[in-house]
Structures are given as C-alpha cells and as structure tokens.
C-alpha positions as CSV (number, residue, x, y, z in Angstrom):
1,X,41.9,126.7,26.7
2,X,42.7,122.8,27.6
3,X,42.5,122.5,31.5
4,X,45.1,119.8,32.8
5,X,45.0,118.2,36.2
6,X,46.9,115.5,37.9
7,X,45.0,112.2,38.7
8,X,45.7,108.7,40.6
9,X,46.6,106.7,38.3
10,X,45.4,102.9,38.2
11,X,48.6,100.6,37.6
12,X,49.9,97.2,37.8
13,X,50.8,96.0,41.1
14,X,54.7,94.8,40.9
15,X,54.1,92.5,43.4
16,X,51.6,90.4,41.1
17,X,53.2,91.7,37.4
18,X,56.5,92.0,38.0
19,X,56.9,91.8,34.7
20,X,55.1,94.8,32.9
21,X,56.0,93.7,29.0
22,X,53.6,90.9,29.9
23,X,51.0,92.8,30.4
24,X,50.9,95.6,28.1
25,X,49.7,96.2,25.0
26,X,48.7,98.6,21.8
27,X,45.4,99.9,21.5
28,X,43.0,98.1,20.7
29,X,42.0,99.5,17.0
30,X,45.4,98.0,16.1
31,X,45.3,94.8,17.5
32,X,44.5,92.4,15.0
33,X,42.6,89.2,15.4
34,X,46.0,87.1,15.8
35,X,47.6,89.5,18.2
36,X,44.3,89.4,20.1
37,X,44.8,85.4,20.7
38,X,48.4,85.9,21.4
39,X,48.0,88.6,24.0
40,X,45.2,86.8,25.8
41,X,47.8,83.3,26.0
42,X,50.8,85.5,27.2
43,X,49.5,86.4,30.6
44,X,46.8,85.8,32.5
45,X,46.2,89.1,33.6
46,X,47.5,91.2,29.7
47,X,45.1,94.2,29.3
48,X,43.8,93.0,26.1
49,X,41.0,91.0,28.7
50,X,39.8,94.5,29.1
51,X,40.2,96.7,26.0
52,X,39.0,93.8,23.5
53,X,38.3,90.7,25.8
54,X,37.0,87.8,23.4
55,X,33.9,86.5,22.4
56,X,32.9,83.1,23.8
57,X,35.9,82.9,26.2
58,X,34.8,80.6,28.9
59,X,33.6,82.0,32.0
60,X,29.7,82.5,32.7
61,X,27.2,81.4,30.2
62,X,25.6,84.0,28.2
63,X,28.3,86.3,28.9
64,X,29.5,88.6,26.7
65,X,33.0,90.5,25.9
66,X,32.1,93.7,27.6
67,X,30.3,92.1,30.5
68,X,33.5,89.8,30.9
69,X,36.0,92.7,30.9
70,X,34.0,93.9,33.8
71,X,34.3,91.1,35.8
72,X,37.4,90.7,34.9
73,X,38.3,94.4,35.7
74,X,36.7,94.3,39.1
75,X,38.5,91.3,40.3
76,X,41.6,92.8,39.3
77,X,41.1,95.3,41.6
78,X,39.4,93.5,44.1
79,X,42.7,90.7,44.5
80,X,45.1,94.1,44.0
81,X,46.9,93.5,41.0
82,X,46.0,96.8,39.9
83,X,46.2,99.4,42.6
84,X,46.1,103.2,42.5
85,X,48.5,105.4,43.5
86,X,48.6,106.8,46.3
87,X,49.1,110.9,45.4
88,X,48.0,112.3,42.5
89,X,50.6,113.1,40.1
90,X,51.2,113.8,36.2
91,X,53.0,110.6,34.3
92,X,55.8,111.5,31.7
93,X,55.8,109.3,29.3
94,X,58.9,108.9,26.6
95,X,59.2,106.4,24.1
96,X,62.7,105.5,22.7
97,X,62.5,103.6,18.5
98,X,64.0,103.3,15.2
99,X,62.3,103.7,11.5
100,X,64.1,101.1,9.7
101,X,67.9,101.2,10.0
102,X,68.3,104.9,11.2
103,X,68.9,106.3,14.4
104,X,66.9,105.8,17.6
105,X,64.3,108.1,18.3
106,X,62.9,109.4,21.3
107,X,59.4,111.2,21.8
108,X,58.8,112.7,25.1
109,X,55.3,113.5,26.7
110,X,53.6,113.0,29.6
111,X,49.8,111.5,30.8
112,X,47.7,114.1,32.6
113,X,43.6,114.3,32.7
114,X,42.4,116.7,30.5
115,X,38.9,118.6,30.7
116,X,36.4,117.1,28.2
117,X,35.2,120.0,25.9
118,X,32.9,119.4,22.9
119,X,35.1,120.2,19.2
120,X,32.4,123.8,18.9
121,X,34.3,124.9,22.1
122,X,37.7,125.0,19.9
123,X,39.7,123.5,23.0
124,X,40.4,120.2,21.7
125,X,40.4,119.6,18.1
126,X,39.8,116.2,16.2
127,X,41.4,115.8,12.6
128,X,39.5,112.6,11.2
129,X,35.9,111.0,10.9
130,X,34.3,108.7,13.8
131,X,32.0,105.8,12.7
132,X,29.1,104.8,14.6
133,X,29.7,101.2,15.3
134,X,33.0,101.5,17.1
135,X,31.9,104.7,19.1
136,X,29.1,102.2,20.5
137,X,31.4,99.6,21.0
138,X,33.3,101.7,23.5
139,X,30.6,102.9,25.1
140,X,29.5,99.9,26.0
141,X,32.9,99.1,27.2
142,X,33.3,102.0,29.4
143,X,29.6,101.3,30.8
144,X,31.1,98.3,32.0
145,X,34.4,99.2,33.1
146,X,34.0,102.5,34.3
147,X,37.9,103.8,33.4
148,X,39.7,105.5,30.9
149,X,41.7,102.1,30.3
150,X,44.0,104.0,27.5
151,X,44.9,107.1,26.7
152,X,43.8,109.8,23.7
153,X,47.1,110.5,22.3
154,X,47.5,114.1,21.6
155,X,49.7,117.1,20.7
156,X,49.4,120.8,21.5
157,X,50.8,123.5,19.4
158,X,52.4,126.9,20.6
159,X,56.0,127.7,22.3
160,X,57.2,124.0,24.2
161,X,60.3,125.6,26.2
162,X,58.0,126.0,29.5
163,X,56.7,122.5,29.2
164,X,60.2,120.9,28.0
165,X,61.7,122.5,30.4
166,X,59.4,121.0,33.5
167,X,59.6,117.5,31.5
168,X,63.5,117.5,31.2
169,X,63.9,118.0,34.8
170,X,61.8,115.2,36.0
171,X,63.5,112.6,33.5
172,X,66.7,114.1,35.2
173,X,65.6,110.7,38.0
174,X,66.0,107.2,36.9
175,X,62.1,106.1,35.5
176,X,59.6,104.2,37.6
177,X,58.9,102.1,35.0
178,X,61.1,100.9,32.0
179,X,60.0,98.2,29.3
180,X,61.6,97.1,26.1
181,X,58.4,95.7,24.0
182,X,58.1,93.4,21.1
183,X,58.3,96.4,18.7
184,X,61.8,96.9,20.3
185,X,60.5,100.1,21.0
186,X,61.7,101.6,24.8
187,X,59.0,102.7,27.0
188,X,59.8,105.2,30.1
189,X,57.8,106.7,32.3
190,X,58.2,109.0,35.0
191,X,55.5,110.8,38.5
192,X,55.7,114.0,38.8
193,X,54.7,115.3,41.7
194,X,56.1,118.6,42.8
195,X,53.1,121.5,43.2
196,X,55.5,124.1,41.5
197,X,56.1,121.6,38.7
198,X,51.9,120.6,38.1
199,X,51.0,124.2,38.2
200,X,53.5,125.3,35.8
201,X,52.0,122.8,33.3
202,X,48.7,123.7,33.9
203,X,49.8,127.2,33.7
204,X,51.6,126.2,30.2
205,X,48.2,125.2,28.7
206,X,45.2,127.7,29.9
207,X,46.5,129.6,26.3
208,X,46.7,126.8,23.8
209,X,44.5,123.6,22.4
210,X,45.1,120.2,21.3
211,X,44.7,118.5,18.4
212,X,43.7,114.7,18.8
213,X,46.4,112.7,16.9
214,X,44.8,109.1,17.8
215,X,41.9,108.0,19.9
216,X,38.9,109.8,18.2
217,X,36.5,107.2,19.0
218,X,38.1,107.0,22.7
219,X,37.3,110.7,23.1
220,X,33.4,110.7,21.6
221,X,33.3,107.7,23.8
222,X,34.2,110.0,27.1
223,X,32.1,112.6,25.8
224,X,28.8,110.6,25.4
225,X,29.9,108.6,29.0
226,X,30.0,112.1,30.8
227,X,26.7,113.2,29.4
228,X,25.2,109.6,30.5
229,X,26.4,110.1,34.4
230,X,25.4,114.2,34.2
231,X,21.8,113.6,33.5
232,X,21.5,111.1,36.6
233,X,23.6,113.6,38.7
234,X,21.3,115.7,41.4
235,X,24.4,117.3,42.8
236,X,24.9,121.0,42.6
237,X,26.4,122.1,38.7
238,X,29.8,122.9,41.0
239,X,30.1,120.1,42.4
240,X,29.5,118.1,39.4
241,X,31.8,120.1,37.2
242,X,34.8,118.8,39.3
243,X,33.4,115.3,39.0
244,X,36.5,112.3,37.2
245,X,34.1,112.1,34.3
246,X,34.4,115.3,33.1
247,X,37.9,114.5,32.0
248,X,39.7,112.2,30.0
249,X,43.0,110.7,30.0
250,X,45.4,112.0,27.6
251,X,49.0,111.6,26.1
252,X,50.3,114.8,25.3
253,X,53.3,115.7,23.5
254,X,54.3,118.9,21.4
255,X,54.0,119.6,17.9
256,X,57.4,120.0,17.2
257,X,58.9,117.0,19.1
258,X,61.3,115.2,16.3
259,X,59.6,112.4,17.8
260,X,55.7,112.6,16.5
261,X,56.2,110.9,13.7
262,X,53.1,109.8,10.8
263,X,53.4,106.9,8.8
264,X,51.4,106.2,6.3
265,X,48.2,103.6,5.7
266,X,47.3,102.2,2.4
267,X,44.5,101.3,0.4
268,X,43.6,98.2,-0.7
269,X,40.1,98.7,-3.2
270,X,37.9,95.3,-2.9
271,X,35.5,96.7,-5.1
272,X,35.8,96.0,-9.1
273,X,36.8,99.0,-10.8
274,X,33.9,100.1,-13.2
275,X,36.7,101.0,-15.6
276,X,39.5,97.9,-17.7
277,X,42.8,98.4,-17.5
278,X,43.7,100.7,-20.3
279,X,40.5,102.6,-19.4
280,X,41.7,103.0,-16.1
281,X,45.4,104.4,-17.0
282,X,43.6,106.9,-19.8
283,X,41.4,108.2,-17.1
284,X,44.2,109.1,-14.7
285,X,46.0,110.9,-17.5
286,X,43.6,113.5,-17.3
287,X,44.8,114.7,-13.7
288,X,48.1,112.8,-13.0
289,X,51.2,112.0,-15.0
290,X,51.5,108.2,-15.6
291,X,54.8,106.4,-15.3
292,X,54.9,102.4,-14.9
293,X,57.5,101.4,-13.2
294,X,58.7,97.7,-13.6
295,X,58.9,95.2,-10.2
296,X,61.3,93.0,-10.1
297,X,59.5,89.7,-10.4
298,X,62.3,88.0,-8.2
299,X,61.8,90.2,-5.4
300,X,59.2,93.1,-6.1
301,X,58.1,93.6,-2.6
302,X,61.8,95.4,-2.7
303,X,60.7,96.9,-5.7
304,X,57.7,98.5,-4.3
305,X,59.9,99.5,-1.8
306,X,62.0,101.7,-3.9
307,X,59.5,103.3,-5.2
308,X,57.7,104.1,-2.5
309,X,60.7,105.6,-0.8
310,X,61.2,107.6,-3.9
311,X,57.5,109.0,-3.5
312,X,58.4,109.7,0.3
313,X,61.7,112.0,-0.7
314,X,59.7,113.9,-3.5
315,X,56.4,114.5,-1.2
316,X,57.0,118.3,-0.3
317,X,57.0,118.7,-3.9
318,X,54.7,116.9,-5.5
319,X,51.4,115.0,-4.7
320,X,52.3,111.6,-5.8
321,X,50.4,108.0,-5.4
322,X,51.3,104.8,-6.3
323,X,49.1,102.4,-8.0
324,X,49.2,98.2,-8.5
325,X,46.6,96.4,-10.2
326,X,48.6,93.3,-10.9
327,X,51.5,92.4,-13.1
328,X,54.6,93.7,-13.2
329,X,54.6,96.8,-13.2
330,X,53.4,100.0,-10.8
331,X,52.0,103.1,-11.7
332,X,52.9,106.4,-10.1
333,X,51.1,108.8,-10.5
334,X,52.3,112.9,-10.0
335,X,49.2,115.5,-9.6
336,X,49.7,117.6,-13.3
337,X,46.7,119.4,-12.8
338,X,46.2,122.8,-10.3
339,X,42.2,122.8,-10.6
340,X,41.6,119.5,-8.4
341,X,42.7,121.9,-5.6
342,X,40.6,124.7,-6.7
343,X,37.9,121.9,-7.5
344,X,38.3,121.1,-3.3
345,X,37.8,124.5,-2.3
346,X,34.8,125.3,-4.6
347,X,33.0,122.2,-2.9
348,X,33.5,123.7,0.5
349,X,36.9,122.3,1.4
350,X,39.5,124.9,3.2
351,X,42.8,125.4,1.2
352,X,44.3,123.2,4.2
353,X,42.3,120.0,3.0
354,X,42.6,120.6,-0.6
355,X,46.6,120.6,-0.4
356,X,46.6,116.9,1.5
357,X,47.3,113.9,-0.9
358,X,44.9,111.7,0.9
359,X,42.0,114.5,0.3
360,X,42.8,114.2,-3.6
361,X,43.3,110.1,-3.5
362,X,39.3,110.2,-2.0
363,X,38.2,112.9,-4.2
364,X,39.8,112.1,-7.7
365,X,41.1,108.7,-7.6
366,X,38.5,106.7,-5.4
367,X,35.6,108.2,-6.0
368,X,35.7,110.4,-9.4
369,X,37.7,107.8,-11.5
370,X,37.3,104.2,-9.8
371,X,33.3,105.0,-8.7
372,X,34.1,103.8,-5.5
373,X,31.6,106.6,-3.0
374,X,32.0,106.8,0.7
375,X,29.3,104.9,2.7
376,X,29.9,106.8,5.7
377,X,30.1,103.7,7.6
378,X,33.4,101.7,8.5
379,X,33.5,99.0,5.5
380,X,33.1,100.7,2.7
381,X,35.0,98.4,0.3
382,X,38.1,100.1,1.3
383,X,40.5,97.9,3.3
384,X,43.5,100.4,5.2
385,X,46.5,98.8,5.6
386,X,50.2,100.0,6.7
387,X,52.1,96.9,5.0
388,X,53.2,97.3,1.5
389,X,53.9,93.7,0.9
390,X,50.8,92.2,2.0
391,X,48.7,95.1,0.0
392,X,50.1,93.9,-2.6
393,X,50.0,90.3,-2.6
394,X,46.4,91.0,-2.3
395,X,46.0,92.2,-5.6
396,X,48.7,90.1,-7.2
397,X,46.7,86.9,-5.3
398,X,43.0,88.1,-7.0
399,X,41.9,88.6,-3.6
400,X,41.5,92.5,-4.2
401,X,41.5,94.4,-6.8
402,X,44.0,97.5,-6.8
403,X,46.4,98.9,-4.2
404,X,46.9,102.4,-3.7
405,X,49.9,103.9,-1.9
406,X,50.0,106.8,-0.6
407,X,52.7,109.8,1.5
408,X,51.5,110.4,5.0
409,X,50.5,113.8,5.7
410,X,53.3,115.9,7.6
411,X,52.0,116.8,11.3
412,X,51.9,120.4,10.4
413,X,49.3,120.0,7.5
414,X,47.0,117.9,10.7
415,X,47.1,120.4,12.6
416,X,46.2,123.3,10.1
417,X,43.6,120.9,8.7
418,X,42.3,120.4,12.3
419,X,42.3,123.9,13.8
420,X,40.3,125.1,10.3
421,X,37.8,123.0,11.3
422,X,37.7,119.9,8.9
423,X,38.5,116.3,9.5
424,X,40.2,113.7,6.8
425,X,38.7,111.1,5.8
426,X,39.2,107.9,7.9
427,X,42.8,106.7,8.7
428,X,44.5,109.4,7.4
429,X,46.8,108.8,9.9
430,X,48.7,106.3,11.7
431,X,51.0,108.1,14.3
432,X,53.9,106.0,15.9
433,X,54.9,104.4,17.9
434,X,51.2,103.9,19.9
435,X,51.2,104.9,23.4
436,X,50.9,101.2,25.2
437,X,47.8,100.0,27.2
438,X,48.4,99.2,30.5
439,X,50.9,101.6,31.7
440,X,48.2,104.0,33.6
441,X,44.6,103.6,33.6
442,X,42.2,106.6,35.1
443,X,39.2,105.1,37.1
444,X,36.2,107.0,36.9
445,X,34.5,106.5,40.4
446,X,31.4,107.9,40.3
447,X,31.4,110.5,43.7
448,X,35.4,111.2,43.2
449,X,36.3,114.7,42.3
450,X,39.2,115.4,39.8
451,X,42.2,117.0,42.1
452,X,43.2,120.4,40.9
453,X,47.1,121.5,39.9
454,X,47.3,124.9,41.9
C-alpha cells in the first residue's frame, strides 16, 4: 500500500523571516483575487510569489507569473532565506481552531513524502473531479519551480493507535515552529527524527491507502511532472524508482481524528432557470417536500442562518437543501422520494454516491429540474461558494439567479465514495482548516534520491 519516506524539507530561514505568519499562506485555490494583493504587500518574501505570483508584477519585460515564481524561487534560495534541513526527517503537523463559538479544536498529522501511484493501483484514492485548465496551470508552475511548494492533504483509514501513538510522543517536546494566523487558527509543527520512530510509521502504512481530501489537481500535477522527468531519464529503472519525483508531499492525518472536519460549499446558479417561479416550486414537489420559510427582512442573513443550522442537526436523517431565489422567504426542501436513489444506481452510480446530498442536488435539482448540464469544464454557470451571506446577496442583488445550500458530506461517506471508485462532482468538499503554504516545501532536484525510513 502507500509507501512513506522522510525528506529534507525546504523552510524559511529564521534568520531572514523571523516572523513566519508573514510569510505563510492558504493554498492557492482558495486565495481569492483580494487576498492575492494583500499577501503579496505583507512581505516581500510571502509564498503567494510562488504558488500564484501575479500577472504583470514588475520585474523583466515579457515575463510571466510562472516564469517570475521561478526567478523568484531561485533567488530565494540562492540569498538563503529558504534553506533545507539538514537530516531528513518526518514533520508533524497539528492545527489548533474553533467552529463558531465552540470549543477549540485540534487536528494532529504529520508531512511525510508519499510514493506517487496512479488511482488504478488502489494506493491513493481521489474523491472529486479535476479540470483541465488548472491541472495545466500547475504544471507549468512546477516546470518552473521544480518543488512540491504545498502539500496534498490527506487521510488514511484503518486502526490509528500505532501512528497516534508515535505522533503523541514527539508533540511530548515543545514545537519548532508555532504561528497564530489571521484565521486565529494555531499552527504547530514538530521533526521527527528517530529511526525507530520513521520506521514504525512507514511500517503503520505498507497495509492501508489514502484518500485525497484536498489537492487533487496538486497530485495529477505530480503525476504528469514524474512522467515528464522519467521519459528523459537514461538511468537504470532502480535507480530511477528512488528518484524525489516519484513522490509527493503529503499531509496525512487519520480518518477518525475529531479534528478532520468538512464544511460545506454552496451554490450560487448564474444561469436563468428555464422554469418561473411557481413553475419552479411545482417541479420540486415532485421529489422534495416544500416548506418556505420566512427571512427576517431586518436581518435575514441570521435568518438563513437558522435555517441552515437547522438542516445541519437533521442531515443524518434526511437529505435536505435550501433554496433562495429572492424575496423573503427560503425554501427547504426534504428528499420525499426513495427512487432518485435507485434512479443513481440504475445510471451506474454505487449506492455510496447515490446516498450523498450533493450527488442528488447535481442530479435532480441542477440538472433534471433547473436544466443547468455539467460542461465538464471549470465554469459551468455554477459559482461555489462557502459564505451564506454573500450567496445570498447575490440573488437578492439580481446579480444571480438562485442560491442553493447544501449539508457537507460526513468524512465517512468520502471515504466509502472514494475507495468504490467514484468521485463527486467538483467541490464537494471544503475540509478545514487548510494546511498553510510555507511551512515545508519538498525540492525536487533532479539526481537526488528519496531517503528510505528503515
């Protein structure tokens, strides 16, 4: 199964960044076009200049973004503000948060290169679609910085107690790095270096896969770069096997930690509905039961709120959406009808993807009653977003058309849709927190070898 090694991580020098929550940021699919200009003014040296440096920064004429992040990248290491370590080691990872008012939350995990295997081998499983556009965008990113510059966040399945155990005692030692970002969210991170310690993690995973939680593109990307470099390699099949390229870096954290946590991403439908109003509502009665639920029209952001919080408490027993389309009122909507899952499975789906809401929100509500059909490419007239509010301000503005809320699926239903082989349709997902960008970066020198954990 997965194959885990320890690596030499690329990191900020402390002597140039002492500072690292200057530096750091999300990935880059989550960085918006704001953030982007405000992360490129806080520091001079942020890793945003590498993971989505900007179009028509000055610099040399004719240059573009991925040919500046490799200048840029090069310097860097060139001047030493990022320097590798000197011993190969495995980085535990834990990240400390809140979801709204409740209690802080930790999830623990740790950073470790990870064997690249194609999804037929059944080593490491994906759970949504790629698009083509930003899988080229990467690889011509990676091209011209030749690093993993963040990781593919992960989780493995099976029995954690080996693995917890090894992670627990290395977090016993104050971190090597500590950060409180603009989230709020606390970042720690940890080497580990003992031999006994590597090899029982490596041990802990020849028997078990992992499921990509977020970084799809990221992994394609290191797929297609390691195909690229093989068919130029003239070394011996052994030797090349152990090259850096044949791995990725990863983020990998267990199944059941309390905290892997999936919120959910909206739909916002730019697209005119081929069906009025009243048409509308008369078409969904023939799956869903219709309630309208007043908003508030002195605060019905809060009332959206309620509601939605409403859907989240009832989601193990019900598939439930919300719906805005202006006014004062939203619709929620409650499945009434058993034969849209049997409708799934009959079209090929596994009983695993017919049971998720965002399977029957595609199938029923986008495309069988609003007409809306999946381009396969990355705008499709859907727009995904994670805040409420401004989904729907949208609509109530004219600027879009309808809002669709939705539960998030539960990380057991990703993984049993992922290991039967299917993928959900794109941004099912949005796990949090992110793992920052910055913290460790894996350089993939062309003649290195990948050091082993036994």
């Amino acid at each position: 199964m997965a194959e885990i090694v320890p690596f030499r991580a690329l990191r900020y020098n402390p002597q140039f960044v002492p500072d690292l929550k200057l530096v750091v940021a999300p990935p880059y699919d989550v960085i918006s076009p704001e953030a982007q200009e405000r992360y490129h003014a806080r520091h001079p040296h942020n890793v945003v200049r590498l993971i989505l440096a900007k179009e028509g920064e000055e610099g040399t004429p004719g240059e573009d973004r991925y040919e500046r992040a490799a200048r840029t990248f090069a310097a860097w290491r060139a001047e030493g503000i990022l320097t590798r370590d000197p011993e190969p080691g495995i980085y535990v990872a834990e990240q400390e948060f809140s979801l709204g008012e409740g209690h802080r939350i930790r999830r623990r995990g740790f950073m470790a290169l990870v064997r690249l295997a194609a999804y037929d081998e059944k080593i490491v499983f994906p759970h949504e679609r790629t698009f083509a556009k930003y899988r080229e965008d990467r690889l011509r990113l990676m091209r011209a910085c030749p690093a993993n510059l963040d990781p593919v966040f992960s989780f493995y399945p099976g029995q954690d107690q080996p693995v917890r155990a090894i992670l627990d005692r290395c977090t016993e030692a104050d971190p090597q790095v500590q950060l409180l970002d603009e989230d709020g969210i606390r970042h720690r991170l940890w080497i580990l270096r003992d031999p006994a310690a590597l090899a029982g993690l490596a041990r802990a995973f020849r028997d078990r896969p992992v499921i990509i939680a977020d970084g799809h593109h990221r992994y394609e990307t290191a797929l297609n770069f390691r195909d690229e470099r093989r068919a130029r390699d003239s070394a011996p099949p052994e030797v090349q096997r152990r090259r850096l390229d044949n791995f990725v870096l990863m983020y990998l954290v267990s199944v059941g930690d309390p905290g892997l946590v999936i919120l959910p991403t909206h739909r916002v439908i730019r697209q005119r509905p081929v069906l009025a109003r009243e048409a509308l509502r008369q078409a969904l009665g023939r799956y869903f039961r219709v309630e309208a639920v007043p908003l508030d029209p002195g605060n019905p952001v809060m009332s959206l709120r309620i509601v939605l919080a409403d859907l989240h408490r009832r989601r193990r027993d019900a598939v439930l959406f919300g719906l805005y389309a202006g006014g004062q009122e939203v619709l929620v909507l409650e499945l009434g009808d058993e034969a849209v899952f049997l409708s799934l499975v009959a079209a090929g789906h596994s009983a695993e993807y017919a049971r998720l809401d965002v399977a029957i929100l595609h199938q029923v509500v986008i495309e069988q009653i609003l007409g809306i059909q999946p381009t396969g490419e990355a705008d499709d007239g859907i727009r995904y977003t994670r805040d409420e509010a401004a989904a729907l301000e949208a609509v109530a503005s004219g600027e879009t058309h309808l809002a669709l809320f939705q539960n998030p699926p539960r990380v057991e239903q990703v993984q049993a849709v992922a290991m039967a082989g299917e993928r959900m349709p794109q941004k099912s997902t949005f796990f949090y927190p992110k793992v920052l960008s910055g913290l460790v970066i894996n350089p993939l020198d062309p003649t290195e070898s990948a050091p082993t954990s036994t």
